[in-house]
Structures are given as C-alpha cells and as structure tokens.
C-alpha positions as CSV (number, residue, x, y, z in Angstrom):
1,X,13.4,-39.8,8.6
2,X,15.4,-37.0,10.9
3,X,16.6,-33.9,9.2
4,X,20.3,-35.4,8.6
5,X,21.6,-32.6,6.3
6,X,23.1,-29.7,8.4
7,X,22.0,-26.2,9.0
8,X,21.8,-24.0,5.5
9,X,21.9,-27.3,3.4
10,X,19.0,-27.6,1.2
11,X,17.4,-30.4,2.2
12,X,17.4,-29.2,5.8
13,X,16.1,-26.1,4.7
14,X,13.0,-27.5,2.8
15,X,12.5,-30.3,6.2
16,X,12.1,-27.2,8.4
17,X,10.0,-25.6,6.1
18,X,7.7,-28.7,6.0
19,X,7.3,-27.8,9.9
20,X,6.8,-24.7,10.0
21,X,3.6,-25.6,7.3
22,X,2.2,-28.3,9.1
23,X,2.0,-25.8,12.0
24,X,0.4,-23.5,10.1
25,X,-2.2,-25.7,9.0
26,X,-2.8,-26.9,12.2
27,X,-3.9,-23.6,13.2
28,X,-6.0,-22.9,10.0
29,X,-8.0,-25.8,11.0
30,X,-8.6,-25.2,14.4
31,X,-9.4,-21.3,14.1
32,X,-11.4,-22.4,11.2
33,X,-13.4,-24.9,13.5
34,X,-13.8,-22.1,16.1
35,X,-16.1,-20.4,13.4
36,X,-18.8,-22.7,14.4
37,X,-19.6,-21.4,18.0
38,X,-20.6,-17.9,16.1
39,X,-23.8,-17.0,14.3
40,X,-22.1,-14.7,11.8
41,X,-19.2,-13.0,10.5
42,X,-19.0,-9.9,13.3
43,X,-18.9,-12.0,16.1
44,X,-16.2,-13.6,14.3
45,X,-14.0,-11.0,13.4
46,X,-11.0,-12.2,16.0
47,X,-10.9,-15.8,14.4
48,X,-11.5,-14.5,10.8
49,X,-8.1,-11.8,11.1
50,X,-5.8,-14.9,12.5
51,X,-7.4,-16.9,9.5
52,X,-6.5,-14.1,7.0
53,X,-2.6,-13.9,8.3
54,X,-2.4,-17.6,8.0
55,X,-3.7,-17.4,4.0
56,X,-0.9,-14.3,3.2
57,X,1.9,-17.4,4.6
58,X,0.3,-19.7,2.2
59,X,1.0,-17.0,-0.6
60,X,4.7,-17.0,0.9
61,X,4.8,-20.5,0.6
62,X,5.1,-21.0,-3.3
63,X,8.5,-20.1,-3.1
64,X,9.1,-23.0,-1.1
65,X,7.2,-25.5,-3.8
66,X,9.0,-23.4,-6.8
67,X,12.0,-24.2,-5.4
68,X,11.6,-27.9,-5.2
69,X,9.8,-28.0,-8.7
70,X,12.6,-25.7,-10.4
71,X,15.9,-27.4,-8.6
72,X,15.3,-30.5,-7.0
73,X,12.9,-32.0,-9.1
74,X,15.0,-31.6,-12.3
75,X,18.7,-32.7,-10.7
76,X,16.3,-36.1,-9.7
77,X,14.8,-36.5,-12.9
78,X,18.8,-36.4,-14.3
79,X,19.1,-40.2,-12.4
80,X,16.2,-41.2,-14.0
81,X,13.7,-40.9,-10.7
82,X,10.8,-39.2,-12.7
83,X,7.7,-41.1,-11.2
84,X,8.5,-39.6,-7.7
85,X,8.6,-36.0,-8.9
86,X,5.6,-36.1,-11.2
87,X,3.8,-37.4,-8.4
88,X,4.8,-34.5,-5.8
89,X,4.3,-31.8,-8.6
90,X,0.5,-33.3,-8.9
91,X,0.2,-33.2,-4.7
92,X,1.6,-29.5,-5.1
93,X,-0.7,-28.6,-7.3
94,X,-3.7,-30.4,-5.3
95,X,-1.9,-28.0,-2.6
96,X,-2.3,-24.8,-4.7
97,X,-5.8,-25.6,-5.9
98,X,-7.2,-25.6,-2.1
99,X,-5.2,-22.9,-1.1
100,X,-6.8,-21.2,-3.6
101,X,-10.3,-22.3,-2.9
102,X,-9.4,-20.6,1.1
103,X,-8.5,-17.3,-0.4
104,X,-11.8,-17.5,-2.4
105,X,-13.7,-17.7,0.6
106,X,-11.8,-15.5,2.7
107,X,-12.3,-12.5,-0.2
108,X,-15.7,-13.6,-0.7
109,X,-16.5,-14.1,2.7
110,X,-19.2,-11.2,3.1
111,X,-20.6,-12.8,0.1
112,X,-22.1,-15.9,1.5
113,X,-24.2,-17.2,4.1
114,X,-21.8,-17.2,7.5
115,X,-23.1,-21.0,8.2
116,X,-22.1,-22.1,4.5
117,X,-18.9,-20.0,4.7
118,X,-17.7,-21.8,8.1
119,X,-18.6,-25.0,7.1
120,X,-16.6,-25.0,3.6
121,X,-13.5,-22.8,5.3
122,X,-13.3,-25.9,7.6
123,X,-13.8,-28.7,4.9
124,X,-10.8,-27.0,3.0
125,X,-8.4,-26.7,5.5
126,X,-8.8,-30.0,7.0
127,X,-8.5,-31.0,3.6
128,X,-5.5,-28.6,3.4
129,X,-3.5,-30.2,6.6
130,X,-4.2,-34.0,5.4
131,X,-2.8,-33.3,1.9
132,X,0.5,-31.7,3.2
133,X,1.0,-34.2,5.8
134,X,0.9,-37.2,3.5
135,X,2.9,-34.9,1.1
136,X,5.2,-33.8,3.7
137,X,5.9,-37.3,4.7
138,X,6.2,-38.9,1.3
139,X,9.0,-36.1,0.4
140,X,11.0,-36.3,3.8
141,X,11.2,-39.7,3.8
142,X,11.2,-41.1,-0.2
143,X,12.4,-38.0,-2.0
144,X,14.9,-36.5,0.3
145,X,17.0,-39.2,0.7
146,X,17.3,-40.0,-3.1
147,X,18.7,-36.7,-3.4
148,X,20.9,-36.9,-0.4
149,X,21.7,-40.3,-1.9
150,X,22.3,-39.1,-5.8
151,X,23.2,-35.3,-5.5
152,X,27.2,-34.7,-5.9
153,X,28.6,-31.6,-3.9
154,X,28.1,-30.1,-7.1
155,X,24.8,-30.5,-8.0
156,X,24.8,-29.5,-4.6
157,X,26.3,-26.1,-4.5
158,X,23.8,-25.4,-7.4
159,X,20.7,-25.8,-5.3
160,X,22.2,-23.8,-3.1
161,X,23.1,-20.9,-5.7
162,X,19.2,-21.6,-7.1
163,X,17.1,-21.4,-4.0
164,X,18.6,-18.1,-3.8
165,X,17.9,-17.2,-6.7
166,X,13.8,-18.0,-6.4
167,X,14.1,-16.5,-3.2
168,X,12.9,-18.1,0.8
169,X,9.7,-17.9,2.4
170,X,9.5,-15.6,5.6
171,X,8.8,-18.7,7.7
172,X,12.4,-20.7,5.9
173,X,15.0,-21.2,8.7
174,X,17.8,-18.2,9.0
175,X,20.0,-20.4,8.2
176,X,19.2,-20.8,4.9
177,X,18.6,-16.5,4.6
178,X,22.1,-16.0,6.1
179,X,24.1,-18.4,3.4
180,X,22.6,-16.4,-0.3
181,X,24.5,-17.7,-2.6
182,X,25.1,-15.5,-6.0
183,X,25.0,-17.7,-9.2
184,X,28.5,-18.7,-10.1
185,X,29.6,-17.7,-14.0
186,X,29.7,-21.0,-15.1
187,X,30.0,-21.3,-18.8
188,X,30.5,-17.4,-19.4
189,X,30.0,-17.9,-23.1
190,X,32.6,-20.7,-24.0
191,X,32.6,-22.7,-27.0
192,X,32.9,-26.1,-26.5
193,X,31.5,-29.4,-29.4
194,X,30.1,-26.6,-31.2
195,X,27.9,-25.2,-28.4
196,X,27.7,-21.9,-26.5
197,X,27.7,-22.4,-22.8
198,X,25.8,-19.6,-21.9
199,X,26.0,-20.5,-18.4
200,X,22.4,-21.7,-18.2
201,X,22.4,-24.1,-20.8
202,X,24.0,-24.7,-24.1
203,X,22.8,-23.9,-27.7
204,X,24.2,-24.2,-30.9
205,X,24.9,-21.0,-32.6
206,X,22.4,-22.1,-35.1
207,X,19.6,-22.5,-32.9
208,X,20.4,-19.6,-30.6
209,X,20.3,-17.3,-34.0
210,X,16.9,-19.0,-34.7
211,X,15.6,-18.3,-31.0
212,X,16.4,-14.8,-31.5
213,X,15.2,-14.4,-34.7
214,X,11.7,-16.0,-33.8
215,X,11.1,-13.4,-30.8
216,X,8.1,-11.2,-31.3
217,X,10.2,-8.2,-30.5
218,X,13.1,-6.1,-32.2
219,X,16.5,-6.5,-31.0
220,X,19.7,-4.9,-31.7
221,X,23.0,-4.8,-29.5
222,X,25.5,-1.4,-29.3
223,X,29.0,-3.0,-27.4
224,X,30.4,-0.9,-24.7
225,X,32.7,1.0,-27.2
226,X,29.3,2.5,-29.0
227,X,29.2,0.4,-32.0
228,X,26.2,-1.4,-33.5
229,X,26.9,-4.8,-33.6
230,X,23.7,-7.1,-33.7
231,X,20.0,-7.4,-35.2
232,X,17.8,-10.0,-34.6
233,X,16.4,-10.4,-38.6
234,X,12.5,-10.8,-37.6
235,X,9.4,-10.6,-40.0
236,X,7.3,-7.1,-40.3
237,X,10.4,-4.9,-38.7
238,X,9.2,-1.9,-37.5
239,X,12.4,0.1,-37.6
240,X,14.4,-0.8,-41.1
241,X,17.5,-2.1,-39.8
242,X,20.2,-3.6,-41.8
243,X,23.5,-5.7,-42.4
244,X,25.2,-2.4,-43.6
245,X,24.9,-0.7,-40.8
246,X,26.6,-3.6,-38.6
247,X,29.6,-2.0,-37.3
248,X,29.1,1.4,-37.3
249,X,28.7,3.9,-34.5
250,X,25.5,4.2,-33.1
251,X,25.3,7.5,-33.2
252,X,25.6,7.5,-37.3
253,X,22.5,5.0,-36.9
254,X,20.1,7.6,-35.7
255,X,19.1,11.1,-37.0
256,X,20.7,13.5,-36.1
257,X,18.4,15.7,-34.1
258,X,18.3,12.6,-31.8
259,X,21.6,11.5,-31.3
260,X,22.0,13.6,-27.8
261,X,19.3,11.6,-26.6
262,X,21.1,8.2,-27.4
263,X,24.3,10.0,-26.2
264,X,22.8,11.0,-22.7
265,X,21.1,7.0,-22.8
266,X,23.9,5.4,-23.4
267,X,25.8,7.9,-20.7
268,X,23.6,7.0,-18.1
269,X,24.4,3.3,-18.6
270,X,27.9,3.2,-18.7
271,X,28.3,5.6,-15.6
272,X,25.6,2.9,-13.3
273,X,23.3,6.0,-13.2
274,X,20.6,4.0,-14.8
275,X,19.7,0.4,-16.0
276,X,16.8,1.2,-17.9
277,X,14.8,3.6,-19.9
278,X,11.9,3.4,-21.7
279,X,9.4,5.1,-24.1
280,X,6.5,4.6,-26.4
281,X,5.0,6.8,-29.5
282,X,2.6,6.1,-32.1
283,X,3.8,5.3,-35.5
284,X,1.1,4.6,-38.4
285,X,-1.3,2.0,-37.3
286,X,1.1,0.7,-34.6
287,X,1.7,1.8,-31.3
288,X,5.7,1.2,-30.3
289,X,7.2,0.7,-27.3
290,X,11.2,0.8,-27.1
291,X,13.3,-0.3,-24.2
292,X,16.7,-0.2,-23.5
293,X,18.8,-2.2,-21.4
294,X,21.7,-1.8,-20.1
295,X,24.4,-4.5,-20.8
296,X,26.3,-6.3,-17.9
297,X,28.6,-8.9,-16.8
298,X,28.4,-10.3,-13.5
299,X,31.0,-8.2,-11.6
300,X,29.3,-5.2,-13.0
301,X,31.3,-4.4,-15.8
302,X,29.6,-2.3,-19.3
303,X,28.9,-4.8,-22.2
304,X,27.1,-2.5,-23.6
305,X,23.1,-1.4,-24.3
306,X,20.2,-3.7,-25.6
307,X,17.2,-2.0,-27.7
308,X,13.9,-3.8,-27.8
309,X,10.9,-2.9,-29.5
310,X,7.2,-4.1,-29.9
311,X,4.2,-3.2,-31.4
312,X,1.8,-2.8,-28.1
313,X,-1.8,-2.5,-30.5
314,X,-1.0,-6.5,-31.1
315,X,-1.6,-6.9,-27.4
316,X,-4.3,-4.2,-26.8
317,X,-6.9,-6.4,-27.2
318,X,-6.1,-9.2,-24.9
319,X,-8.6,-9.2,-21.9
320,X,-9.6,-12.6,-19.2
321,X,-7.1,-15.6,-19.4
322,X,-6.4,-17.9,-22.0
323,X,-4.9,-21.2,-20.1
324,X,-2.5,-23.9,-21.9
325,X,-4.6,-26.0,-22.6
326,X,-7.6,-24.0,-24.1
C-alpha cells in the first residue's frame, strides 16, 4: 500500500515512521555483522558507538508504538476490529522484548566473551529487522486502511490532538512536529443522562465520588475565591477533616500560626508564580508527605488549589518489581 493520507495526517505520520525503522534496523544488522571481522571489543569500538546510537532511537521509538496502542488501536476496536489490534500489540511487544535483549548486551557488553557477544548482538537484530518488517507490512497494508476506511474526520482530529499529547519520536516526519495539536475542551464538565463529561470520559457522580473516595491519598479542593469546598472521605485519615468545615475559608481551616504559609501558597498560585509546592514531616508513626496543586482550566484561568496527602512509611519498604501478573 502507498502512503495515501497527506503530510501531518496520522496515518502518514506512523507510514514514514515505519521507514525510518526499517532503516534503522537495517543498519543494526549490518554493523552488528561487522563485529565478526574483530577479535574483541577494542578493535571494535567504531562499530560498537554506531551500534549504541542506533539502541538510544529504539528507546525513542516507543512513542511511536504508544501512540498506536493508546489512539489507533482503541478508535479500531470501537468498529469491532479487535483481532487485528491484539495481534499488532502482541508483535509490539515481541518488538520491545528484543529491543530489550540489544540493550542488555550493549550494557553488559564488557561482561561477556566478545565472540559470544557478536554472535547473539547479530542473532537479535536480524531477529529485530524480520519482526518489524512483517509487522510493518501487516499494519501499512491491513490496519491502515481500516482506519482510513472507518475513522470519521472526528475521530480524526482526535488522533491528531492525542499523538500530541504522547509526544513524536525524533526520527517522525516534521510534518507531524509542525501541526501539535492542543487537546480540545470537549465535555468541560457537562451533565448530560446523568453523567459528567469530564472531557476524557464520562462517570456518574456516584462512581466518580467512589473513585475518589477509594484513592490511597487525602484530597481536599480550596476554589479560587479561598473557600474549602471538597474532601475525599477515605479510611485512616491522617488530617481529621470534616463536613462542617465544607464552606469555610481556608484560612479558618488551619492554625493560626500557619495561615501565612497557606496565604503566601495560595498567592503564588493564583499570580502563575508557581504550580506546585511540596513538603513532608513526620507525624507519629507515619511519615507525610503534602502536595499542593494548583488548580487550572485550559486557557489558564485559577480554579483554585488541590491538597494531597500520603503516608510515605506505607511505601518505604517496596524494593525490586512486582509485575501484574505475580
């Protein structure tokens, strides 16, 4: 299939993308090769540098696969073409898992015999290049054109507004870097069948109250005009906060010896000096740290400032990785 979507669409975006990958495996594999005419890793320090500029692209490069797991796949899956998109999201992560096993051996290279390291970098990015070109070919010429075939102008302005968002690879077209699209306000908060549109998905105000509530963090909301106006009601509160002292000013919420701190806090938010400040301080057994936010819209505008506060000591302990699935 030719590239048939014009310059910044996002189909031609992730097409030229595809090329500029292929190249780049092409030359992991045949720098990779030339490790075999040296004896060990000095004499193949030239090769070895190219080799290690190649892998940082391949880090660049999961933008490129988020955006096509995060945007495209979902708007397909909305027509009901879920096979096709389980089965590139498998070869993506095949892609990932080699890419991974070329950065191992790159980091570990020093590590290893230099005639076992040349012959596995070369198994793995020969391996590398035949996985994206099969992948590369089933998505230009089966997925693409379902999308170009089901996506309405729509669907299609927001791809466009969420590729931005995820961000492009240094090696995507400048096309696609010149036309950043800022996410629209869609929804803005409107009530509509008893949902909130929240702009990025719709809840009822029953679950979005049980959402809150089930965070393992303290919330609470002061509106741009200084009052207190929301707590999210979780179990073992750290701070006592309560329905009585919903609507009052902020300042009457705090002691009194630290209300100049919340008034200079609350200063620096409302005049764009700052966007965030944070501190920590050990309280009993626990060890709390408070953030606040500042609140908001779109253009700019004050809402108003967000608290949030955690217990740190419940995380202190947390070492390794703990997968999904273990």
């Amino acid at each position: 299939m030719s590239n048939t979507a014009p310059e910044g669409h996002p189909i031609h975006t992730l097409m030229e993308e595809h090329v500029s990958l292929t190249k780049y495996a092409d030359n992991l594999v045949t720098l990779s090769e030339e490790l075999k005419q040296f004896n060990d890793y000095k004499a193949a320090v030239q090769q070895l540098t190219k080799i290690s500029e190649i892998v940082t692209v391949l880090r660049d490069s999961q933008k490129h696969y988020l955006r096509e797991e995060n945007v495209v796949f979902p708007y397909l899956e909305k027509y009901g073409i879920t096979g096709p998109t389980a089965q590139m999201w498998n070869e993506h992560d095949q892609v990932r898992a080699t890419e991974k096993e070329i950065i191992r051996l790159i980091k570990g290279a020093s590590g290893i015999e230099y005639s076992d390291f040349a012959y596995q970098l070369v198994s793995n990015c020969r391996n590398l290049r035949e996985t994206l070109l099969s992948h590369f070919h089933k998505e230009n010429n089966i997925l693409f054109p379902m999308a170009l075939q089901n996506f309405t102008d729509e669907e299609w302005e927001k791809t466009l507004e969420q590729f931005s968002q995820i961000g492009y690879c240094g090696f995507s077209p400048q096309s696609a870097k010149d036309l950043i699209v800022e996410a629209s306000e869609a929804g803005g908060g409107e009530i509509k069948d008893g949902q909130i549109d929240t702009g990025s998905g719709k809840l009822s105000p029953k679950e979005m109250i049980a959402m809150l509530d089930s965070l393992p963090v303290e919330i609470t909301f002061v509106d741009k005009n200084d009052i207190f106006r929301y707590f999210n009601k979780i179990k073992d509160q750290i701070f006592a906060r309560t329905v009585a002292s919903v609507g009052l000013p902020v300042q009457n919420c705090h002691p009194g010896k630290s209300v100049h701190k919340v008034n200079e806090i609350i200063a620096a938010f409302r005049s764009g000096k700052k966007d965030e400040v944070s501190f920590w301080i050990p309280l009993g057994d626990k060890f709390v740290y408070i953030r606040y936010f500042a609140v908001r819209d779109a253009s700019g505008e004050y809402l108003g400032c967000m608290e949030v506060t955690m217990d740190l000591n419940k995380f202190a302990d947390i070492k390794g990785e703990k997968r999904l699935m273990d």
